[in-house]
C-alpha positions as CSV (number, residue, x, y, z in Angstrom):
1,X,-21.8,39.3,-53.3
2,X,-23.3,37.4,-56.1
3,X,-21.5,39.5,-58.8
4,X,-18.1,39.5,-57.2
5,X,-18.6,35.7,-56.8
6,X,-19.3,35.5,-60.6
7,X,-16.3,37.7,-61.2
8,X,-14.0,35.6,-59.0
9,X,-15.6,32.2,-61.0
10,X,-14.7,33.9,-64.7
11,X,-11.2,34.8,-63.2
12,X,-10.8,31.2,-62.3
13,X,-11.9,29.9,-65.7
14,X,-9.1,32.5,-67.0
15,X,-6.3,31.6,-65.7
16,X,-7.7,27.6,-65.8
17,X,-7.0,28.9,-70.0
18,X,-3.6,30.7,-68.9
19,X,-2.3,27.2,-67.6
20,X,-3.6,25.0,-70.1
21,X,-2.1,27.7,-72.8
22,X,1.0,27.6,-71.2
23,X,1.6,24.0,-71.3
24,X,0.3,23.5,-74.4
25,X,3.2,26.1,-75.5
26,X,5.9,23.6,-74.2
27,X,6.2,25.5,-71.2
28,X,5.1,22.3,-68.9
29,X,3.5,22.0,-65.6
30,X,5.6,23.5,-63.8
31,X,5.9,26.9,-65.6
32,X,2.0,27.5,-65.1
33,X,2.6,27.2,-61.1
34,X,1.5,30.5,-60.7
35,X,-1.9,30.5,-62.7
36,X,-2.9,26.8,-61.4
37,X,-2.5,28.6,-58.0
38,X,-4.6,31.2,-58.9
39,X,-7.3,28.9,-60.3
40,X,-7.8,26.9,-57.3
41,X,-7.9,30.9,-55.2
42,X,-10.1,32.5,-57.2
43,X,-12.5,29.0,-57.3
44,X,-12.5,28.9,-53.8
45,X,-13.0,31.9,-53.2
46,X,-16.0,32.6,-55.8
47,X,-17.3,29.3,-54.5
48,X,-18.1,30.5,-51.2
49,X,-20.1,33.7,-52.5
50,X,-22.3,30.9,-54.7
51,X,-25.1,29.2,-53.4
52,X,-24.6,26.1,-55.2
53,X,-20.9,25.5,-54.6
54,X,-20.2,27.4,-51.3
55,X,-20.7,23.4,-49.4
56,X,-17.8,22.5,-51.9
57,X,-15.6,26.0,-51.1
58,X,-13.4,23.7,-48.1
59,X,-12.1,21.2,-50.5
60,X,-11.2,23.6,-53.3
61,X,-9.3,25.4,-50.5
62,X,-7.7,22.3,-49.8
63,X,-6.4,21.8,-53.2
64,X,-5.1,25.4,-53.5
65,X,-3.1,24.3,-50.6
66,X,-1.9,21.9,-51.8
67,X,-1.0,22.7,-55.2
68,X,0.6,26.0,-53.9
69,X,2.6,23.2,-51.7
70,X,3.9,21.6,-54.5
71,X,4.8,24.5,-56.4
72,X,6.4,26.7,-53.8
73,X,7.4,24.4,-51.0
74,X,10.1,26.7,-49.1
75,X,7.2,28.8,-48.8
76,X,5.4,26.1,-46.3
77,X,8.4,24.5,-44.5
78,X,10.1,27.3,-42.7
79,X,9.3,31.0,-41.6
80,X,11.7,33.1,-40.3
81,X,13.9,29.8,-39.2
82,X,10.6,28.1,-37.7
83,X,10.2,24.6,-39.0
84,X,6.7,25.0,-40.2
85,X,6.1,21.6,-39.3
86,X,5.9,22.0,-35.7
87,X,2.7,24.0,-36.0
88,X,1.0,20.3,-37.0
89,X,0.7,18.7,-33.4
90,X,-0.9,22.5,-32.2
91,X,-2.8,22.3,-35.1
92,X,-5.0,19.1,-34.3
93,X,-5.4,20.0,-31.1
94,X,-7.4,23.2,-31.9
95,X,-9.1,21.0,-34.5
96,X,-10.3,18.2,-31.6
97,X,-11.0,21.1,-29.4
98,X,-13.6,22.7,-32.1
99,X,-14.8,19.0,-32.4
100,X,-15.0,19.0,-28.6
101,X,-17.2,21.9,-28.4
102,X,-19.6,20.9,-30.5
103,X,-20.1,17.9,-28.4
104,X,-22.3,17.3,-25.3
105,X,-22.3,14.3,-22.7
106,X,-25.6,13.2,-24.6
107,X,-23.9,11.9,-27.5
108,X,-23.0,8.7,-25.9
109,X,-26.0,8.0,-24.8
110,X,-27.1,6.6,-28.6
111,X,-24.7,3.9,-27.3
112,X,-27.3,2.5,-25.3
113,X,-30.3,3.5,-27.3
114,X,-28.7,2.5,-30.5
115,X,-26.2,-0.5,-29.2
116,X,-26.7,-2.8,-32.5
117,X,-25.6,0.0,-35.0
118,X,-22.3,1.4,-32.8
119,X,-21.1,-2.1,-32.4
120,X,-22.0,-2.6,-36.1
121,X,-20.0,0.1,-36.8
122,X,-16.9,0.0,-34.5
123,X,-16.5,-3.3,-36.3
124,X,-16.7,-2.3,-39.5
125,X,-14.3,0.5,-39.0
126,X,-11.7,-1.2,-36.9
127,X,-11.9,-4.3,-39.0
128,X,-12.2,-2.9,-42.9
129,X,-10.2,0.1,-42.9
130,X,-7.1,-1.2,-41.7
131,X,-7.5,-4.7,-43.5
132,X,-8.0,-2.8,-46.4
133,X,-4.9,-0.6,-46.0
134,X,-2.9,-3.5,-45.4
135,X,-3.9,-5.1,-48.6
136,X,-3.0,-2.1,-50.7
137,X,0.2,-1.8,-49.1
138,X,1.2,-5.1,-50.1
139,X,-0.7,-5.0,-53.9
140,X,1.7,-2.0,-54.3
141,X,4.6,-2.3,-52.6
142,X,4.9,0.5,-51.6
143,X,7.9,1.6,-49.3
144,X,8.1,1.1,-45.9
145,X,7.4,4.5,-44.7
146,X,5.1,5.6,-47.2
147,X,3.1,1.9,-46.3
148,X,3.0,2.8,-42.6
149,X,1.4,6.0,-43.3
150,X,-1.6,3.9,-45.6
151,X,-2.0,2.0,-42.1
152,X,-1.7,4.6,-39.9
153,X,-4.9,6.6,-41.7
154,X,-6.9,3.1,-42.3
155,X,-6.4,2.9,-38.2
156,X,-7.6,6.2,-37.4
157,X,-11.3,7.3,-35.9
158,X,-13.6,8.8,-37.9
159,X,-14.0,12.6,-37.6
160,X,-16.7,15.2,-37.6
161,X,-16.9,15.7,-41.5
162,X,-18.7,12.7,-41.5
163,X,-21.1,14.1,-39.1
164,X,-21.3,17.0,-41.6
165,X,-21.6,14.3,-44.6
166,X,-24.2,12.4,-42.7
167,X,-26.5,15.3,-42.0
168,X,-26.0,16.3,-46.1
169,X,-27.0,12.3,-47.0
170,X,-30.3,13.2,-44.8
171,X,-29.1,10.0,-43.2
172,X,-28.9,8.8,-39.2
173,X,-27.1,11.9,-37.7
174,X,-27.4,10.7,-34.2
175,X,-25.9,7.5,-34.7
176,X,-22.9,9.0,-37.0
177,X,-22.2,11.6,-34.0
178,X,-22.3,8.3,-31.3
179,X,-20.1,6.4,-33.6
180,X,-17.5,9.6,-34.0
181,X,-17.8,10.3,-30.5
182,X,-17.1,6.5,-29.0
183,X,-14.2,5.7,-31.7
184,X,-12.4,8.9,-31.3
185,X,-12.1,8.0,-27.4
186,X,-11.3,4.5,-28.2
187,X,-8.4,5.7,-30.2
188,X,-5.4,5.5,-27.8
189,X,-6.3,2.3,-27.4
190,X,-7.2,1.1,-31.2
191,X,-4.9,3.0,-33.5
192,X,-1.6,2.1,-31.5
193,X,-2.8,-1.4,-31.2
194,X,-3.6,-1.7,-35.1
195,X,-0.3,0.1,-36.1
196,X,2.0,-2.2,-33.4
197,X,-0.1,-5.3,-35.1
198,X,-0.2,-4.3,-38.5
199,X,2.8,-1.6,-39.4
200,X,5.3,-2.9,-36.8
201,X,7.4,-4.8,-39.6
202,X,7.2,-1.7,-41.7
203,X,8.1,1.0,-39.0
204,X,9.0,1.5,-35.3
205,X,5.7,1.7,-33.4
206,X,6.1,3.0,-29.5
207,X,2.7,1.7,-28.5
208,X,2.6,3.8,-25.3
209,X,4.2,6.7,-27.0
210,X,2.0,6.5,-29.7
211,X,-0.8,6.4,-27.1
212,X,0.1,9.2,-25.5
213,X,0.5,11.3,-28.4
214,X,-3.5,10.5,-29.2
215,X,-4.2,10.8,-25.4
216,X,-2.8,14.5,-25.8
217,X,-3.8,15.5,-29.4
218,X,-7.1,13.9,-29.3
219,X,-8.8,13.1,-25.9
220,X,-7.3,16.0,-23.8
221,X,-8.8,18.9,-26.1
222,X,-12.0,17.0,-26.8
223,X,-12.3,16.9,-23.1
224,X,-11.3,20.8,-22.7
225,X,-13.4,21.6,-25.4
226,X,-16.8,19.5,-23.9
227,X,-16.0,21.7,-20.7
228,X,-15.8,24.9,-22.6
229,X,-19.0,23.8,-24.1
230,X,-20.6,23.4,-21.0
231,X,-19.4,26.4,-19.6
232,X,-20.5,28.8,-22.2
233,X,-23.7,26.8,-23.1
234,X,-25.5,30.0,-23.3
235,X,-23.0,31.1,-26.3
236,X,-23.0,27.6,-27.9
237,X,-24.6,29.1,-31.0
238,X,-21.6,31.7,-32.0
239,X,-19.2,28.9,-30.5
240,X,-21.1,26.8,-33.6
241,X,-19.7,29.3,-35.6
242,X,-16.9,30.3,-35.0
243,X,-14.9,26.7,-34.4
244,X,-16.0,24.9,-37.2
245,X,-14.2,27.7,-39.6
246,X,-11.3,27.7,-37.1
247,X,-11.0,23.8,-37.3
248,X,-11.4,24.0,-41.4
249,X,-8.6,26.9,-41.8
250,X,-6.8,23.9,-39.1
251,X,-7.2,20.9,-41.6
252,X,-6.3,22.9,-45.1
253,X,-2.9,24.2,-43.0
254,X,-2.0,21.2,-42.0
255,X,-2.4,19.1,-44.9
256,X,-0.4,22.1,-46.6
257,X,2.6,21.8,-44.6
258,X,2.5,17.8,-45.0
259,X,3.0,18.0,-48.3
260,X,5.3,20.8,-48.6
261,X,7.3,18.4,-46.4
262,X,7.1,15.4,-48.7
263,X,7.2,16.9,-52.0
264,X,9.8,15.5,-53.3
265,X,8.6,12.2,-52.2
266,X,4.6,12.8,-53.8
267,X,6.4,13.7,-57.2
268,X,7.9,9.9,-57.2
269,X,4.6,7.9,-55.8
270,X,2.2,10.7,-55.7
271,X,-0.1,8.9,-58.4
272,X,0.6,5.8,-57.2
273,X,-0.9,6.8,-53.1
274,X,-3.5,9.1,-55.3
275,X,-5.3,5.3,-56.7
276,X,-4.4,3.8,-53.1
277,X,-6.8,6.6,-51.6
278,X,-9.2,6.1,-54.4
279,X,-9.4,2.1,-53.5
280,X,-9.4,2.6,-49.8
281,X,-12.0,5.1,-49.7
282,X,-14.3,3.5,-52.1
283,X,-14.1,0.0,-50.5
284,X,-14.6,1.5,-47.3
285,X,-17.7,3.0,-48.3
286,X,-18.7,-0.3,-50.1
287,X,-17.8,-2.7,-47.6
288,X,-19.3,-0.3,-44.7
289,X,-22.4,-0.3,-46.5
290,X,-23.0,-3.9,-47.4
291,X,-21.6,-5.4,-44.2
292,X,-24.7,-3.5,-42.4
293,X,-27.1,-4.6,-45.0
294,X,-26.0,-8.0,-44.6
295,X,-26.1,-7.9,-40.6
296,X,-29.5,-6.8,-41.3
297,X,-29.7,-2.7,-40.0
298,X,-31.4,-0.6,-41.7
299,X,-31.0,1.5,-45.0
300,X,-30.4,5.0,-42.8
301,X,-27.9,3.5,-40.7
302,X,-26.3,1.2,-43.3
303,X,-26.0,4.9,-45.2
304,X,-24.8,6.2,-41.9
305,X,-21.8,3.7,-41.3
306,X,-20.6,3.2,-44.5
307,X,-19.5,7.2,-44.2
308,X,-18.5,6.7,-41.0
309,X,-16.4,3.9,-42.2
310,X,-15.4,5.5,-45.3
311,X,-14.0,8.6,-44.0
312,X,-11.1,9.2,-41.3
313,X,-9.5,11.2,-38.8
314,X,-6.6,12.3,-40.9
315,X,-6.2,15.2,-39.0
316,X,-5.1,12.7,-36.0
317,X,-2.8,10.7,-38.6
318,X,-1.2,13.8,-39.5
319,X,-0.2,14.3,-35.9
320,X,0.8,11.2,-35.2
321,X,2.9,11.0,-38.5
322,X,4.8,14.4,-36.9
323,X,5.1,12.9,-33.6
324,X,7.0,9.7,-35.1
325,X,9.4,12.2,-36.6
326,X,8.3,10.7,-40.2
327,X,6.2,13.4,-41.8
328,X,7.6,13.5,-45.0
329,X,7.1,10.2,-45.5
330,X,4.7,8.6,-43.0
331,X,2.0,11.7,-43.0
332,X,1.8,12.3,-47.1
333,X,-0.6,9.1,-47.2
334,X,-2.9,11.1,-44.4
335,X,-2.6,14.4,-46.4
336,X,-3.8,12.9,-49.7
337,X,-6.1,10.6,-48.7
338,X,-7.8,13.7,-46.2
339,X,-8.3,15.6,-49.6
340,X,-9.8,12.9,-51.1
341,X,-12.2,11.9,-48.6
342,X,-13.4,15.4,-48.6
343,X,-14.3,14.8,-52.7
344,X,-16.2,11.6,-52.2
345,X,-17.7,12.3,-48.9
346,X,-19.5,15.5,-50.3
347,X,-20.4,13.8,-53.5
348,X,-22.0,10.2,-52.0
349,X,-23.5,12.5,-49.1
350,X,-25.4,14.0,-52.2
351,X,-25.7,10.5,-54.1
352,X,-27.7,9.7,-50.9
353,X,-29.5,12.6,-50.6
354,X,-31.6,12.5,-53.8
355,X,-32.3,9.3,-53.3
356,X,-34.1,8.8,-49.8
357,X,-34.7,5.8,-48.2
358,X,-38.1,4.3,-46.5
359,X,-37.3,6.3,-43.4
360,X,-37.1,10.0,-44.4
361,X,-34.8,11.8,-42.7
362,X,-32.6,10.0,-39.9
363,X,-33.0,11.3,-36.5
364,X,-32.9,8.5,-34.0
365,X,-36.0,6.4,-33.1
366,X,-37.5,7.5,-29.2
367,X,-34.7,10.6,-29.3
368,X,-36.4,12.4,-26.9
369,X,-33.3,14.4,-26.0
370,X,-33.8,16.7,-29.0
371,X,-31.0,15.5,-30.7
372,X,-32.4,15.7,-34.2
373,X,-30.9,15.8,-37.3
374,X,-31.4,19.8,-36.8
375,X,-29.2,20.2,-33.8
376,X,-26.9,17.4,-34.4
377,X,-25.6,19.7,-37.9
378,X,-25.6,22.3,-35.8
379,X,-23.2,21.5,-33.6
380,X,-21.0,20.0,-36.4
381,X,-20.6,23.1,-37.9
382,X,-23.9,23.7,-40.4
383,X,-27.2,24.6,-40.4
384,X,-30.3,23.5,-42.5
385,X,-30.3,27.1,-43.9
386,X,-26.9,26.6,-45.4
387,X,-27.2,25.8,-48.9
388,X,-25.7,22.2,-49.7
């Protein structure tokens, strides 16, 4: 495995040549489509064969996606007269139903043995993120569309990459799986009421639709899946497995089609949105981070909720983005800003890592439940034998 990882690595760093050889040429970007494709392929694919860079395998596969988007977009908007773009709403819902199933009842009960960091955190991430978006969308100016979609991510729920992220930072793992847990069933609540407040001038905003739409994406599969869960406790370890690469394969599709969709549009603002996620990521982690220090928590679950805070749901905003019939425009901020979090999160879940904090590693004071930081990766998706 090792030397066909290697092999894959070197045919990467080939074709990585190819491209720049070709450009250099005159032949321009978009003549080296097809070896820039096969540099993020053969990357991905050698990373997940290497023990150092298999944890960064996902988000290489997300950029091959996306780079084979904006290359060969026919390729990703229509199949056999399908319009690919109807596979996105069925596409989060498997995603919330893996996140379902690697849930249980017990992790809302850190809202009562934790109640100072989830209210902390709710705060923070109903407050900053969508504040934040705002601002940038004004700083900008960006259009109307494209604005609603910076909103619509900045007023999504975390998801469970920052579970994953949290367990990696050796940080409070409970506490990031309470906070996922209770914002992702606030959402049809939250995210309609932040986008009818804070997007309505830039869009149409159907507050009930729109609640709906989470209700039926988000809550209804999270519920199947905690069922499923239940019912096939016995099997939860394959389940572990299996969903987590089922709801990974779910993301990188998704936030393929999304920007197959609004190519056209990413080749006018794309850098532009790129330094809008850079600043809305990055002063989400900031903020999230010293708004707990100042409030006092502390260092693991200051670690804890400025991940939380920094990274969203954009699986969820990439639904709802379809469901408003706006995609192309609307969804593209989710879709970049997704891939981006991905980058960071990984690296500051490292950052955090190596540089431990009073309190070792974060499982939850008095959790005599057994959900430790062991079990609570487990269910996201990883183990403590994985290498990271």
């Amino acid at each position: 495995m090792e030397k066909l990882s290697r092999a894959l690595l070197i045919s990467a760093l080939l074709a990585a040549t190819g491209a720049l050889a070709v450009i250099s040429a005159g032949g321009g970007l978009g003549s080296a489509g097809p070896l820039v494709v096969a540099f993020f392929i053969c990357l991905a694919t050698g990373a997940m064969g290497h023990s150092r860079l298999r944890a960064h395998a996902f988000t290489i596969w997300i950029f091959a996606g996306v780079a084979a988007a904006m290359y060969y977009p026919s390729t990703f908007q229509e199949a056999g007269g399908f319009d690919l773009n109807r596979l996105i709403v069925p596409l989060v819902q498997i995603i919330m139903f893996g996140m379902g199933t690697s849930m249980s009842p017990s992790d809302f009960a850190g809202v009562v043995k934790t109640p100072r960091g989830v209210l902390v955190g709710l705060t923070c991430q109903l407050t900053m993120m969508p504040l934040i978006a705002v601002t940038l969308v004004w700083l900008f100016d960006f259009p109307p569309e494209i604005g609603a979609g910076i909103v619509l991510i900045g007023s999504a729920p975390s998801g469970v990459a920052s579970n994953v992220m949290a367990f990696i930072a050796k940080a409070n793992v409970a506490l990031s799986i309470t906070l996922t847990a209770v914002a992702t069933m606030l959402a049809p609540l939250t995210t309609p009421a932040l986008m009818k407040l804070l997007a309505g001038q830039l869009v149409p905003v159907d507050f009930f639709a729109m609640m709906w739409g989470v209700i039926r994406m988000v809550i209804l599969p999270i519920v199947l899946g905690l069922v499923v869960h239940k019912a096939l406790e016995r099997r939860s370890g394959a389940m572990g497995r299996v969903m987590p690469v089922v709801s990974m394969v779910g993301i990188a599709a998704a936030i393929t089609i999304i920007t197959a969709a609004g190519r056209d549009a990413l080749l006018t603002i794309g850098p532009l949105l790129f330094l809008a996620a850079v600043l809305h990521n990055a002063l989400g982690y900031t903020l999230g981070y010293w708004g707990c220090r100042l409030v006092g928590l502390d260092e693991q679950s200051c670690r804890t909720i400025s991940i939380e805070v920094g990274m969203q749901n954009g699986g969820l905003a990439s639904g709802l983005a379809q469901e408003m019939g706006r995609v192309a425009t609307v969804g593209l901020a989710p879709a970049i800003f997704s891939s981006w979090m991905n980058v960071t999160g990984s690296a500051l879940a490292n950052w955090f890592r190596n540089r431990p904090s009073a309190g070792g590693v974060a499982a939850p004071q008095g959790s005599e439940d057994g959900t430790t930081a062991r079990s609570a990766a487990a269910r996201a998706g990883q183990t403590t034998e994985r290498p990271l």
